[in-house]
PDBQT receptor file of N, H, CA, C and O in Angstrom, charges set to zero:
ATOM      1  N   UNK A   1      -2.124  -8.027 -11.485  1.00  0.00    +0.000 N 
ATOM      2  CA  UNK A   1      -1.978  -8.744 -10.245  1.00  0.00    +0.000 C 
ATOM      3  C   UNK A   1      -0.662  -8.326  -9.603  1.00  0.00    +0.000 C 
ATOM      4  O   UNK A   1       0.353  -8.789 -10.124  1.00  0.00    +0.000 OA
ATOM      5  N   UNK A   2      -0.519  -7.505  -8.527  1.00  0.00    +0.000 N 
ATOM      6  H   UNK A   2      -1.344  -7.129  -8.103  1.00  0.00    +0.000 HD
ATOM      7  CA  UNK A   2       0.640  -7.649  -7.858  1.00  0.00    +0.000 C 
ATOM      8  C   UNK A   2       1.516  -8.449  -7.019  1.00  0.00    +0.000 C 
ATOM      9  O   UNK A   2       0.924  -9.409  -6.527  1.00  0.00    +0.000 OA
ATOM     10  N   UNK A   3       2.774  -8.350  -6.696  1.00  0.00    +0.000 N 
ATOM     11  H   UNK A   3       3.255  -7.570  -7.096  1.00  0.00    +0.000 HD
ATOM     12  CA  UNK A   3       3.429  -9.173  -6.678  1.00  0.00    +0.000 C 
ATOM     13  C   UNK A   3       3.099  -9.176  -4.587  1.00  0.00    +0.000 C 
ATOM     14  O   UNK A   3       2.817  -8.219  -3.866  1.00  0.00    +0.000 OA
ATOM     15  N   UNK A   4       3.276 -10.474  -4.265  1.00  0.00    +0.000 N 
ATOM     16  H   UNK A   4       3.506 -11.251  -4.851  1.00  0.00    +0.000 HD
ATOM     17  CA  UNK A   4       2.761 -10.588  -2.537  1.00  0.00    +0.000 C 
ATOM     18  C   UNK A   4       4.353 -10.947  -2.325  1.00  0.00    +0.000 C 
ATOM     19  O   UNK A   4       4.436 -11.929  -1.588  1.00  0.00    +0.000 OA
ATOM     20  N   UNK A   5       5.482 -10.523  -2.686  1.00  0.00    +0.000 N 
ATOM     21  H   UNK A   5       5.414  -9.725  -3.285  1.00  0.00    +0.000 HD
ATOM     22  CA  UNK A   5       6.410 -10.377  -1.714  1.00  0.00    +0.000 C 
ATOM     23  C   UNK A   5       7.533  -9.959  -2.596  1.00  0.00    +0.000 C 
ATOM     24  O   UNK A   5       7.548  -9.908  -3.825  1.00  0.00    +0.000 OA
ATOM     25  N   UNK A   6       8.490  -9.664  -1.724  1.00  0.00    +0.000 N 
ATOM     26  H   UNK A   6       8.477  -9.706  -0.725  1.00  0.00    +0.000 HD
ATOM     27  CA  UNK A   6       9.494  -8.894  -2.531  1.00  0.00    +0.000 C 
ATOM     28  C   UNK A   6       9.928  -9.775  -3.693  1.00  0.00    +0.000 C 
ATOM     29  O   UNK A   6       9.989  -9.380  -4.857  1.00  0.00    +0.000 OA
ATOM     30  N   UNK A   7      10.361 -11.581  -3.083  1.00  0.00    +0.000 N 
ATOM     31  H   UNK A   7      10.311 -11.903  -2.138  1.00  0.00    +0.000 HD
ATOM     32  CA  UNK A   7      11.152 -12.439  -3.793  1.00  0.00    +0.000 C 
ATOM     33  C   UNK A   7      10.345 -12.880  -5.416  1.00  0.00    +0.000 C 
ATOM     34  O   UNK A   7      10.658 -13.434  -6.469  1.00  0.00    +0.000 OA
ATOM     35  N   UNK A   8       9.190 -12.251  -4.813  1.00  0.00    +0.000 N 
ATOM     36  H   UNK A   8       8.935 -11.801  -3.957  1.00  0.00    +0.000 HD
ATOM     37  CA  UNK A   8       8.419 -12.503  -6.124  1.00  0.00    +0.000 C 
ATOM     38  C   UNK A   8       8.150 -11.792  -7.030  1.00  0.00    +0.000 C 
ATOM     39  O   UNK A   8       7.669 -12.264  -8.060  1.00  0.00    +0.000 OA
ATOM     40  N   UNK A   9       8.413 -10.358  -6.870  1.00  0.00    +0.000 N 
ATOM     41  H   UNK A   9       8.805  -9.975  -6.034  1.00  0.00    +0.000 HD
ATOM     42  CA  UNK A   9       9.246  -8.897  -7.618  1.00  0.00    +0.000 C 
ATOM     43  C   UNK A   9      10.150  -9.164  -8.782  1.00  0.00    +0.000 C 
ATOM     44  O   UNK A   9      10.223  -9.108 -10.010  1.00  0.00    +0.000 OA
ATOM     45  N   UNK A  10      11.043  -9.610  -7.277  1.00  0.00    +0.000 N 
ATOM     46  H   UNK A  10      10.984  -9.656  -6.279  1.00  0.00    +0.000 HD
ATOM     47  CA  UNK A  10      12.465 -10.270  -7.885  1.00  0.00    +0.000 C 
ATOM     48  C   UNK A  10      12.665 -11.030  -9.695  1.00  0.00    +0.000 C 
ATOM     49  O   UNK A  10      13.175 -10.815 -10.795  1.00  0.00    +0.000 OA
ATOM     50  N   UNK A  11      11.635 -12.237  -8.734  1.00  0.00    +0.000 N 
ATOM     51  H   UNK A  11      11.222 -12.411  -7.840  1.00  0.00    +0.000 HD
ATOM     52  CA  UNK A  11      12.200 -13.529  -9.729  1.00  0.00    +0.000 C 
ATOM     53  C   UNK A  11      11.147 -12.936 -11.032  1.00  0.00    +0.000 C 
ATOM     54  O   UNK A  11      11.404 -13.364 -12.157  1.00  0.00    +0.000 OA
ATOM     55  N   UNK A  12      10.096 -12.062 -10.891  1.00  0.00    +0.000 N 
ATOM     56  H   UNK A  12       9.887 -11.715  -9.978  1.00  0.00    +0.000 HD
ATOM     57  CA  UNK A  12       9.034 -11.495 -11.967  1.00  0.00    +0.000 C 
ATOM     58  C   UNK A  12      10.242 -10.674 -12.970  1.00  0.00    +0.000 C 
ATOM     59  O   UNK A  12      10.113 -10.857 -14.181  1.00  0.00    +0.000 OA
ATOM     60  N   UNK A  13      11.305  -9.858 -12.545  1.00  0.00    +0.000 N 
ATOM     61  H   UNK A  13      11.411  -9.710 -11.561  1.00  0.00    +0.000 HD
ATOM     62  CA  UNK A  13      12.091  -8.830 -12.982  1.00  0.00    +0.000 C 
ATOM     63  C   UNK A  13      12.764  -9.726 -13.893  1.00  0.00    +0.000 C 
ATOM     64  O   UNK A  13      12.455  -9.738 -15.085  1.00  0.00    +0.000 OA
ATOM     65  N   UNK A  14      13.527 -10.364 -13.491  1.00  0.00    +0.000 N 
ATOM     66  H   UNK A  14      13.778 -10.354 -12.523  1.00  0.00    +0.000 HD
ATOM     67  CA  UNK A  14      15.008 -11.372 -14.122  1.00  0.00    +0.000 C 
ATOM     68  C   UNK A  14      14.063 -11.966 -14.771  1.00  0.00    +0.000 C 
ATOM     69  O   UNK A  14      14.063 -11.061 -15.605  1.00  0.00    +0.000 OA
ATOM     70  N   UNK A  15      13.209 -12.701 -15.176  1.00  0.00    +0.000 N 
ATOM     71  H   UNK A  15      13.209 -13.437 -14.498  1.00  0.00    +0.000 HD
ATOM     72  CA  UNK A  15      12.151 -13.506 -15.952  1.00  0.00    +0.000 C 
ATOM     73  C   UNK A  15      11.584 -12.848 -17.116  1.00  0.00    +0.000 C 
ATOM     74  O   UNK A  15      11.295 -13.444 -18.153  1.00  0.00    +0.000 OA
ATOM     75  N   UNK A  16      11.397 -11.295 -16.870  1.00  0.00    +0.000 N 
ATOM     76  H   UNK A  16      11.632 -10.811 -16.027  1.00  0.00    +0.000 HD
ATOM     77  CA  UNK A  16      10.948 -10.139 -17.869  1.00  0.00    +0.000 C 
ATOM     78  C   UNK A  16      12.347 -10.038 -18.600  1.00  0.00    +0.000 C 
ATOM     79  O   UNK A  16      12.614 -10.442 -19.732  1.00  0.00    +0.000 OA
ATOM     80  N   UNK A  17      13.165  -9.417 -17.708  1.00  0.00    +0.000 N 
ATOM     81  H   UNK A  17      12.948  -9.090 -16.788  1.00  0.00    +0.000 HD
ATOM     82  CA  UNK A  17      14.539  -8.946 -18.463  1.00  0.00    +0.000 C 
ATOM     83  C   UNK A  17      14.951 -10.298 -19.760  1.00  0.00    +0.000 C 
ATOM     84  O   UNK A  17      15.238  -9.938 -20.902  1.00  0.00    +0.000 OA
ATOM     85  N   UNK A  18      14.923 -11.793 -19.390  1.00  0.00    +0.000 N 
ATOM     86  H   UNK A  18      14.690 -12.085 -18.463  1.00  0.00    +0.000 HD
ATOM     87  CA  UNK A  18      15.245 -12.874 -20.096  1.00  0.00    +0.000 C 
ATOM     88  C   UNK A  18      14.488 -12.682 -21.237  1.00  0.00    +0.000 C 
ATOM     89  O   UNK A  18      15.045 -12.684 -22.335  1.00  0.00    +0.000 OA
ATOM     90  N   UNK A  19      12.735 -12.441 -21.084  1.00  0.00    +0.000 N 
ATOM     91  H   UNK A  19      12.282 -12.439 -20.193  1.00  0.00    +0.000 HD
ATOM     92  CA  UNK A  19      11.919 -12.530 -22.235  1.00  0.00    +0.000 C 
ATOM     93  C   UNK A  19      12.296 -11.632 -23.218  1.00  0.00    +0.000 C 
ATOM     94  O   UNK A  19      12.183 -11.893 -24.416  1.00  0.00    +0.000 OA
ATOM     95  N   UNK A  20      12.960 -10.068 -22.576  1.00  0.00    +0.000 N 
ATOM     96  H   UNK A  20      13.052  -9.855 -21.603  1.00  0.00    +0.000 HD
ATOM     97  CA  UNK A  20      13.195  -9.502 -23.602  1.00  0.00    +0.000 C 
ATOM     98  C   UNK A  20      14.370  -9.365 -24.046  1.00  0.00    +0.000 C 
ATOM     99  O   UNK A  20      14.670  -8.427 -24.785  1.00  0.00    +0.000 OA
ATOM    100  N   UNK A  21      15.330 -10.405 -23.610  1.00  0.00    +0.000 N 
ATOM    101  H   UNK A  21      15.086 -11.167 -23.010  1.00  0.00    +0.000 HD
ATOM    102  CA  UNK A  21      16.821 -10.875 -24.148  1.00  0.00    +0.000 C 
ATOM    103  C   UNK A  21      17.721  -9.779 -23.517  1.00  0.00    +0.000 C 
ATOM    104  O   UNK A  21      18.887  -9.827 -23.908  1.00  0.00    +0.000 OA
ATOM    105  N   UNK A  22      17.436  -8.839 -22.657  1.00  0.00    +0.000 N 
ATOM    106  H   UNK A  22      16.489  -8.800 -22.340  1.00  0.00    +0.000 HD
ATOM    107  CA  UNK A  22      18.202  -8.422 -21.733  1.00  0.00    +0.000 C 
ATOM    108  C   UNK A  22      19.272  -9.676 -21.220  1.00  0.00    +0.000 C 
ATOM    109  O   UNK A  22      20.058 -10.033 -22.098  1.00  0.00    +0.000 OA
ATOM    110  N   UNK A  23      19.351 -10.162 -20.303  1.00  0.00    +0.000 N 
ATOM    111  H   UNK A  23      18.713  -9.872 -19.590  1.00  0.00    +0.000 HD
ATOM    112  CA  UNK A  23      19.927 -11.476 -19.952  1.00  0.00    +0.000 C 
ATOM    113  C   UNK A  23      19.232 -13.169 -20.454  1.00  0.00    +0.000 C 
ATOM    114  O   UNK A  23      18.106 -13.607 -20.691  1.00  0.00    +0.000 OA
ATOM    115  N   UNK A  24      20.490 -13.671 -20.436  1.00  0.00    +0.000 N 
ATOM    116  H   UNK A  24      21.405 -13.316 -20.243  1.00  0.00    +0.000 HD
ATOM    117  CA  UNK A  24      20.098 -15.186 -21.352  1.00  0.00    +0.000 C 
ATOM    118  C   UNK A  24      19.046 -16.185 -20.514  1.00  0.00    +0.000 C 
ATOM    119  O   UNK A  24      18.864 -16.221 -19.297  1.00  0.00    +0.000 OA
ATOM    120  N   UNK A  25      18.706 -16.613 -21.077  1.00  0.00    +0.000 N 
ATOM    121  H   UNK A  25      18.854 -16.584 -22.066  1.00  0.00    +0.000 HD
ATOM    122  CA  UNK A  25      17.410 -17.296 -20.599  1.00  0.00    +0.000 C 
ATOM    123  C   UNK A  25      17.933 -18.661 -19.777  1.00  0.00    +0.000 C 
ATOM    124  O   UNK A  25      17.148 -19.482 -19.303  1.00  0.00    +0.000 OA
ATOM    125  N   UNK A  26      19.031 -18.739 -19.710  1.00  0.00    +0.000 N 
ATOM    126  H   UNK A  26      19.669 -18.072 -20.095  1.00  0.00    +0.000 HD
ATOM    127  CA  UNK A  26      19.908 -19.910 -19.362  1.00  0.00    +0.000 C 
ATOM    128  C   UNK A  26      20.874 -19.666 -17.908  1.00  0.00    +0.000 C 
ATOM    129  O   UNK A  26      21.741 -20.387 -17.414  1.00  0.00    +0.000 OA
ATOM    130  N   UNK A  27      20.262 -18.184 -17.421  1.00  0.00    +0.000 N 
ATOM    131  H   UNK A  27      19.557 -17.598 -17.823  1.00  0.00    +0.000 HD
ATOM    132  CA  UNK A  27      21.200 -17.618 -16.704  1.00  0.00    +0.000 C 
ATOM    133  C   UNK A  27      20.077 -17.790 -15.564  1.00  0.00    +0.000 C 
ATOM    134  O   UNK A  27      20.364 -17.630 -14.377  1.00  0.00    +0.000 OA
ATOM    135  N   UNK A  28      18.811 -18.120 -15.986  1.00  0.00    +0.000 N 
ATOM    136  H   UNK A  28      18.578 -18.251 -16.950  1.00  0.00    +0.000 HD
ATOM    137  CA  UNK A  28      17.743 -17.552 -14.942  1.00  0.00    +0.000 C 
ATOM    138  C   UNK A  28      17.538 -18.829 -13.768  1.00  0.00    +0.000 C 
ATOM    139  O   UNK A  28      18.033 -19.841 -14.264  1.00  0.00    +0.000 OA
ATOM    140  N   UNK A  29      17.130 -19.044 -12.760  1.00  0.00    +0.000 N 
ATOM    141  H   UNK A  29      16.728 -18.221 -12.357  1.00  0.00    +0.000 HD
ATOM    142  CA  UNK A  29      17.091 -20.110 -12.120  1.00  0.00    +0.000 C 
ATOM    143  C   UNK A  29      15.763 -19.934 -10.922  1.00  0.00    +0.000 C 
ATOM    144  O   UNK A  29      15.330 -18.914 -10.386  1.00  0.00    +0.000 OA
ATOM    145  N   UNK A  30      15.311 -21.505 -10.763  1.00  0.00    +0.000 N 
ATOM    146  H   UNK A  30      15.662 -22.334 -11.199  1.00  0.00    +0.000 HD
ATOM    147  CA  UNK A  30      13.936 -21.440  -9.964  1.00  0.00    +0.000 C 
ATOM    148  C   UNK A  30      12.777 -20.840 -10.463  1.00  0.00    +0.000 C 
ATOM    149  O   UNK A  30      12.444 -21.117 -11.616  1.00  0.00    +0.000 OA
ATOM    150  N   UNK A  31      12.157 -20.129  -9.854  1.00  0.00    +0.000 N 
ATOM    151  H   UNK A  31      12.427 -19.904  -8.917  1.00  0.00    +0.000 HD
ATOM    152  CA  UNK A  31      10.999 -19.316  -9.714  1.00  0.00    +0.000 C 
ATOM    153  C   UNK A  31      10.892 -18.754 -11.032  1.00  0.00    +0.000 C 
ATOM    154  O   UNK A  31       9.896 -18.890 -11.743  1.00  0.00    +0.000 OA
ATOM    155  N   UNK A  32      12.209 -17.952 -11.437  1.00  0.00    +0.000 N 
ATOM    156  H   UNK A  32      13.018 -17.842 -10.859  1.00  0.00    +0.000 HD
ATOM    157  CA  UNK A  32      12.490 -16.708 -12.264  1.00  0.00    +0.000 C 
ATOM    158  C   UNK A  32      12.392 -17.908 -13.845  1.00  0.00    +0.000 C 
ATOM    159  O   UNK A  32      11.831 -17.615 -14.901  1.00  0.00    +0.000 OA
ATOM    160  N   UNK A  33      13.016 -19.048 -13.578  1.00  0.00    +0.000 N 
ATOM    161  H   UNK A  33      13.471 -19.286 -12.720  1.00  0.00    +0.000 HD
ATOM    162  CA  UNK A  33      12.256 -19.850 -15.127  1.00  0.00    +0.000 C 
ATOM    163  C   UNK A  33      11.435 -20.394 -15.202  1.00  0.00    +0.000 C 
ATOM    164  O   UNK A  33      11.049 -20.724 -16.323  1.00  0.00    +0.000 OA
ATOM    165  N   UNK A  34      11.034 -20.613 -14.547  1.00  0.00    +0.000 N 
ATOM    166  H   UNK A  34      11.348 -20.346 -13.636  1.00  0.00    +0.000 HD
ATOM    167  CA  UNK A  34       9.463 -21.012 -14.631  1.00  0.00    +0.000 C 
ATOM    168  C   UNK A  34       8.424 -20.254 -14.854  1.00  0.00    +0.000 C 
ATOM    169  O   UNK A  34       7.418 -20.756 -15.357  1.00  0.00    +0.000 OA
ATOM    170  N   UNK A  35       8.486 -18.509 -14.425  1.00  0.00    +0.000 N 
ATOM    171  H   UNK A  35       9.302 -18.102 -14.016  1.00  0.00    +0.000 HD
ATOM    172  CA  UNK A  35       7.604 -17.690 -14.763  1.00  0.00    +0.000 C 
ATOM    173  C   UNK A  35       7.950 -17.389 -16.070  1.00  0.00    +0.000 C 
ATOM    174  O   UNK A  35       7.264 -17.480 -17.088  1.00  0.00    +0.000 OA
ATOM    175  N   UNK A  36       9.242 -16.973 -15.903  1.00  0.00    +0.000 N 
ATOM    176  H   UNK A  36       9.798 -16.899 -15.076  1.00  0.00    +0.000 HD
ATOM    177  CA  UNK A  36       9.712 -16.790 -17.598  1.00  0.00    +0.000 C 
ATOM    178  C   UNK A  36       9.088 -17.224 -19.022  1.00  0.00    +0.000 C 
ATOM    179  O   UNK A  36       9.057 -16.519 -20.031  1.00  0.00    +0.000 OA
ATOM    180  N   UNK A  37       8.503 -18.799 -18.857  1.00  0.00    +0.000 N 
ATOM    181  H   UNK A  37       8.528 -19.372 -18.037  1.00  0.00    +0.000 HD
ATOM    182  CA  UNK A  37       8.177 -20.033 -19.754  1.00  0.00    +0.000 C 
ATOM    183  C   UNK A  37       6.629 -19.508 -19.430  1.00  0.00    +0.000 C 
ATOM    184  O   UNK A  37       6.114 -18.787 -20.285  1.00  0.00    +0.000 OA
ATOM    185  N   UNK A  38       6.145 -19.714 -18.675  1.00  0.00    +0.000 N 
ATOM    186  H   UNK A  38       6.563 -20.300 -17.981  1.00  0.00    +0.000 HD
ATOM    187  CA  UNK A  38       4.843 -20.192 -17.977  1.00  0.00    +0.000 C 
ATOM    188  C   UNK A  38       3.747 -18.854 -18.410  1.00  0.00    +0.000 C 
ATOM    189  O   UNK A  38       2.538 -19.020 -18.575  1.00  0.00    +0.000 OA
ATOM    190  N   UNK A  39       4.503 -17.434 -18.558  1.00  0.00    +0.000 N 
ATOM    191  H   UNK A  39       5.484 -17.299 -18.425  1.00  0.00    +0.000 HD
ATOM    192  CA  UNK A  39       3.789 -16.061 -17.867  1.00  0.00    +0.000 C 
ATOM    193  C   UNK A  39       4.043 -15.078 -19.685  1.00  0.00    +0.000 C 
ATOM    194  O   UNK A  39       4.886 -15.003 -20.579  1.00  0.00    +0.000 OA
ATOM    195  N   UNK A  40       3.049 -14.670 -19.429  1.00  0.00    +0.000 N 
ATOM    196  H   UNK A  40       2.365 -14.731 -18.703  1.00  0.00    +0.000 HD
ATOM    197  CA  UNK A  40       3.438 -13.765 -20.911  1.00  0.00    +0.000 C 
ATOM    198  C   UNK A  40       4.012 -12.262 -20.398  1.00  0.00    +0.000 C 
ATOM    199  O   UNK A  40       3.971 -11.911 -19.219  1.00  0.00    +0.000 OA
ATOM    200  N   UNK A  41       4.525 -11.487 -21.432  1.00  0.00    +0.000 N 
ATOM    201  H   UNK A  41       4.558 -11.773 -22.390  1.00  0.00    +0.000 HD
ATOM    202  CA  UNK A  41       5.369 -10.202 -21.355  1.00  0.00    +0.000 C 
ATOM    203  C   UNK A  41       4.472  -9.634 -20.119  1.00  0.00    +0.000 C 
ATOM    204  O   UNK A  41       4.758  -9.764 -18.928  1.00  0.00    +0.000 OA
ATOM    205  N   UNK A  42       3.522  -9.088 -20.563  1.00  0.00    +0.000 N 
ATOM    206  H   UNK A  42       3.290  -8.983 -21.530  1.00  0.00    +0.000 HD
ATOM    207  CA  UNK A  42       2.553  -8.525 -19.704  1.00  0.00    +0.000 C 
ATOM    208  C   UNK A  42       2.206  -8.530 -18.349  1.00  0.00    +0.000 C 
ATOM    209  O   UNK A  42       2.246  -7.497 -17.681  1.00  0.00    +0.000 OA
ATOM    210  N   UNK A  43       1.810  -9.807 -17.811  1.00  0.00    +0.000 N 
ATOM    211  H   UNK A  43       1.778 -10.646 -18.353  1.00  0.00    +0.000 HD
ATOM    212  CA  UNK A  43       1.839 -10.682 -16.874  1.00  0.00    +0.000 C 
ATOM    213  C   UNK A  43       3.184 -10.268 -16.070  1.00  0.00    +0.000 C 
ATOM    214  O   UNK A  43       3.004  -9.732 -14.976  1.00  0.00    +0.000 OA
ATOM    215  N   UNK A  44       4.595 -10.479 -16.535  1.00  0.00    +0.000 N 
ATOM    216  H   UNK A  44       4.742 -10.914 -17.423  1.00  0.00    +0.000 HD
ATOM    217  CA  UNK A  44       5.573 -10.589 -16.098  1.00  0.00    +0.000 C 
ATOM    218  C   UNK A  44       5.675  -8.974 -15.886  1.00  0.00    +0.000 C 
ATOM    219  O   UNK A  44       6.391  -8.787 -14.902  1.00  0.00    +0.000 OA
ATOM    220  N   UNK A  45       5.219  -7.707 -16.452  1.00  0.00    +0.000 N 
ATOM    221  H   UNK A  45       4.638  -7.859 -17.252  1.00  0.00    +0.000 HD
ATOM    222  CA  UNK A  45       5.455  -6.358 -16.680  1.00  0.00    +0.000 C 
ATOM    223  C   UNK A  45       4.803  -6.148 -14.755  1.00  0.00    +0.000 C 
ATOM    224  O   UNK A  45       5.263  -5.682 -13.712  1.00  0.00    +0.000 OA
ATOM    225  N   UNK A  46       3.448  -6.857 -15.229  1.00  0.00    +0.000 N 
ATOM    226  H   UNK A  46       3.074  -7.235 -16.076  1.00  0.00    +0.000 HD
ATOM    227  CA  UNK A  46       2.547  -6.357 -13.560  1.00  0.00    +0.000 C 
ATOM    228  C   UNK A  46       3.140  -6.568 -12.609  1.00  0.00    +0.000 C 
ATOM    229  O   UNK A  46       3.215  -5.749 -11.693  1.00  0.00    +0.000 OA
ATOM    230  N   UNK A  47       3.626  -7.553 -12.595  1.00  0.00    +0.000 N 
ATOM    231  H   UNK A  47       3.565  -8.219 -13.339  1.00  0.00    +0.000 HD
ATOM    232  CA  UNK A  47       4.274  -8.449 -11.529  1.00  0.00    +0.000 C 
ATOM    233  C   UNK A  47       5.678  -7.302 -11.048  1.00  0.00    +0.000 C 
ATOM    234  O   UNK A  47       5.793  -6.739  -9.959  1.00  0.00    +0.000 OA
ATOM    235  N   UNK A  48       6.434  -7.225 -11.998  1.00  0.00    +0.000 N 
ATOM    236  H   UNK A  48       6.341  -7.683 -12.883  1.00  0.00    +0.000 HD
ATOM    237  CA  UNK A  48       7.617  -6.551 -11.897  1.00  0.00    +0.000 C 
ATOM    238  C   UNK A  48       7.647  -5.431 -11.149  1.00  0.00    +0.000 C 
ATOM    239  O   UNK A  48       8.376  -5.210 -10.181  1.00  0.00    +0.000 OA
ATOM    240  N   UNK A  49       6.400  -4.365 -11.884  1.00  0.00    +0.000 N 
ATOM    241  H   UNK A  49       5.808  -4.545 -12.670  1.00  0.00    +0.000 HD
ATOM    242  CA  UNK A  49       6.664  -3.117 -11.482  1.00  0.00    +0.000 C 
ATOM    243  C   UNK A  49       6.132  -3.214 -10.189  1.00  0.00    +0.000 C 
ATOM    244  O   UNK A  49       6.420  -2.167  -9.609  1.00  0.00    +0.000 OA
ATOM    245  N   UNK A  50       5.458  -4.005  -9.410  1.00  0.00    +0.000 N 
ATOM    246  H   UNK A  50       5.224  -4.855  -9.881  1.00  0.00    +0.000 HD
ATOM    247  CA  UNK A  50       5.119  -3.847  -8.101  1.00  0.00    +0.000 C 
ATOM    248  C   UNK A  50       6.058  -3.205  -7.157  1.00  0.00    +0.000 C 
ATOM    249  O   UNK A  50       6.978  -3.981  -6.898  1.00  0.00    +0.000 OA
ATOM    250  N   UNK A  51       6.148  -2.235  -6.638  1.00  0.00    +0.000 N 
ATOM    251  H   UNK A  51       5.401  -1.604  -6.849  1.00  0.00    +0.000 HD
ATOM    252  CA  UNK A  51       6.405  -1.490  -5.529  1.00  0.00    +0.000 C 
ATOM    253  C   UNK A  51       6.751  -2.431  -4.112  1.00  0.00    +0.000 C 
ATOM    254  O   UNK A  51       5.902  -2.851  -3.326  1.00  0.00    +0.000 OA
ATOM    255  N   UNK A  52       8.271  -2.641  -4.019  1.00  0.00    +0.000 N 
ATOM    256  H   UNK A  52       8.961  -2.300  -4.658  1.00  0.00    +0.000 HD
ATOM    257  CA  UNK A  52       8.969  -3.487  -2.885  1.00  0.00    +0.000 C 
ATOM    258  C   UNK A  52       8.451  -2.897  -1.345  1.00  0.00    +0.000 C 
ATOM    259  O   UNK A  52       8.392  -3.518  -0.283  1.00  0.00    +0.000 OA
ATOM    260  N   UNK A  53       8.092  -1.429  -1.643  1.00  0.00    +0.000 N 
ATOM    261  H   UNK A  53       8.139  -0.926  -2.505  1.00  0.00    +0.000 HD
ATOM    262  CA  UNK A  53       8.085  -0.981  -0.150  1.00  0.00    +0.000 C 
ATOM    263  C   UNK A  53       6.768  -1.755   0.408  1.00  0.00    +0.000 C 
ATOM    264  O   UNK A  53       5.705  -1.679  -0.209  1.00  0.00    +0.000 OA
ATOM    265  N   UNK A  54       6.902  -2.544   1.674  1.00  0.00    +0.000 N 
ATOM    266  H   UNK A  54       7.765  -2.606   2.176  1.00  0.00    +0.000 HD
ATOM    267  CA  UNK A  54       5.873  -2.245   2.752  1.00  0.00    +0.000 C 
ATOM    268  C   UNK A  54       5.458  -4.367   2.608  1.00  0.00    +0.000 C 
ATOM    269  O   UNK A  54       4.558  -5.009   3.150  1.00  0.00    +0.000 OA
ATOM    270  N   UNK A  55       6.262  -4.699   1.928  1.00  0.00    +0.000 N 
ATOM    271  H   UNK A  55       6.993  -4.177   1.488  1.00  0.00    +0.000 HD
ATOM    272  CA  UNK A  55       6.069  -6.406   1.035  1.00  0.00    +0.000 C 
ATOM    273  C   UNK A  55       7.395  -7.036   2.047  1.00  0.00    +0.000 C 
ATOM    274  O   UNK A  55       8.379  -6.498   2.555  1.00  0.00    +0.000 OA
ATOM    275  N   UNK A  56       6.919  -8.291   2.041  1.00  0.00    +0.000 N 
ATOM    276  H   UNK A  56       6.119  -8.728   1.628  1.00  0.00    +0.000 HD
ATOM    277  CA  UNK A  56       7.915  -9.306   2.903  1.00  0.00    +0.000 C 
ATOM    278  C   UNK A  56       8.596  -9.211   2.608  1.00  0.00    +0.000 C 
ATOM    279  O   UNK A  56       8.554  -8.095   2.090  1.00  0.00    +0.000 OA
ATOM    280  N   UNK A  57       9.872  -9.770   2.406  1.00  0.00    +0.000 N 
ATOM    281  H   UNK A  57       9.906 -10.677   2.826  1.00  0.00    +0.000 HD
ATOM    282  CA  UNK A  57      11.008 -10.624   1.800  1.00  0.00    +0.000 C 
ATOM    283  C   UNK A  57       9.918 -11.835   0.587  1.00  0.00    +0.000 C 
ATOM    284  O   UNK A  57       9.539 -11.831  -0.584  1.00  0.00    +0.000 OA
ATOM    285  N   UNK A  58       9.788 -12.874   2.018  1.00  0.00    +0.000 N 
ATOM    286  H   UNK A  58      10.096 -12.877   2.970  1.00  0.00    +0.000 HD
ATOM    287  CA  UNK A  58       8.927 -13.743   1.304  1.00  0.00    +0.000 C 
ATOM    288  C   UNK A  58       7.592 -14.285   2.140  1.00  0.00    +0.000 C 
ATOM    289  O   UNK A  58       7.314 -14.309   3.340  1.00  0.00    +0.000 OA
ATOM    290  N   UNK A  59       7.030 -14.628   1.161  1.00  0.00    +0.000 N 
ATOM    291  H   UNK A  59       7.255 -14.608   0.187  1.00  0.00    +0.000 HD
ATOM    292  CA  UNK A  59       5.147 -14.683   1.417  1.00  0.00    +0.000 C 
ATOM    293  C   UNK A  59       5.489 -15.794   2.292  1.00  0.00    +0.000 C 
ATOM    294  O   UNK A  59       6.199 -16.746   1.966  1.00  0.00    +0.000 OA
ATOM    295  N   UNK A  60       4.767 -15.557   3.777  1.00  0.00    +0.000 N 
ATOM    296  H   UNK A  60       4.190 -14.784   4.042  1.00  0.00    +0.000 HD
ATOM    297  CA  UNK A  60       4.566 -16.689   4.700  1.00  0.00    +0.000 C 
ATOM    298  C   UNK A  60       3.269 -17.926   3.896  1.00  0.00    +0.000 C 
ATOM    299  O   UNK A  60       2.832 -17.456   2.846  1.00  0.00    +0.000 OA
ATOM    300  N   UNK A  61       2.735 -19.174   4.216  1.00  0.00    +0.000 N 
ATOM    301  H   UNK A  61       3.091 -19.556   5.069  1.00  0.00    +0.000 HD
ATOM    302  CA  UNK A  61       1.768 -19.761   3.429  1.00  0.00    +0.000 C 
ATOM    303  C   UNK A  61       0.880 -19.756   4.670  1.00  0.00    +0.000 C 
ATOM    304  O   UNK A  61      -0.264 -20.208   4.613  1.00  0.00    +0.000 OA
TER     305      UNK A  61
């Protein structure tokens, strides 16, 4: 599943990096802990590598 806006790239990246103890899991905030908890490695991998070019900032609703 790719990611529908940049901020959601974002908070997918810092959420991956935490799972794999790159940065502390205590450092992460909003979006980025909640996927963190919520999303498995994998999940968080798809999300990540999504390609920023041509994607909002952030998803209008």
């Amino acid at each position: 599943m790719p990611a529908k806006s940049q901020a959601q790239q974002k908070a997918a990246g810092a959420a991956l990096a935490a799972k794999r103890g790159d940065i502390k899991k205590g450092d992460l905030q909003g979006a980025s802990r909640s996927m963190e908890k919520s999303m498995s490695k994998k999940e968080l991998e798809e999300l990540a590598s999504t390609k920023r070019k041509g994607k909002p900032e952030h998803k209008a609703d």
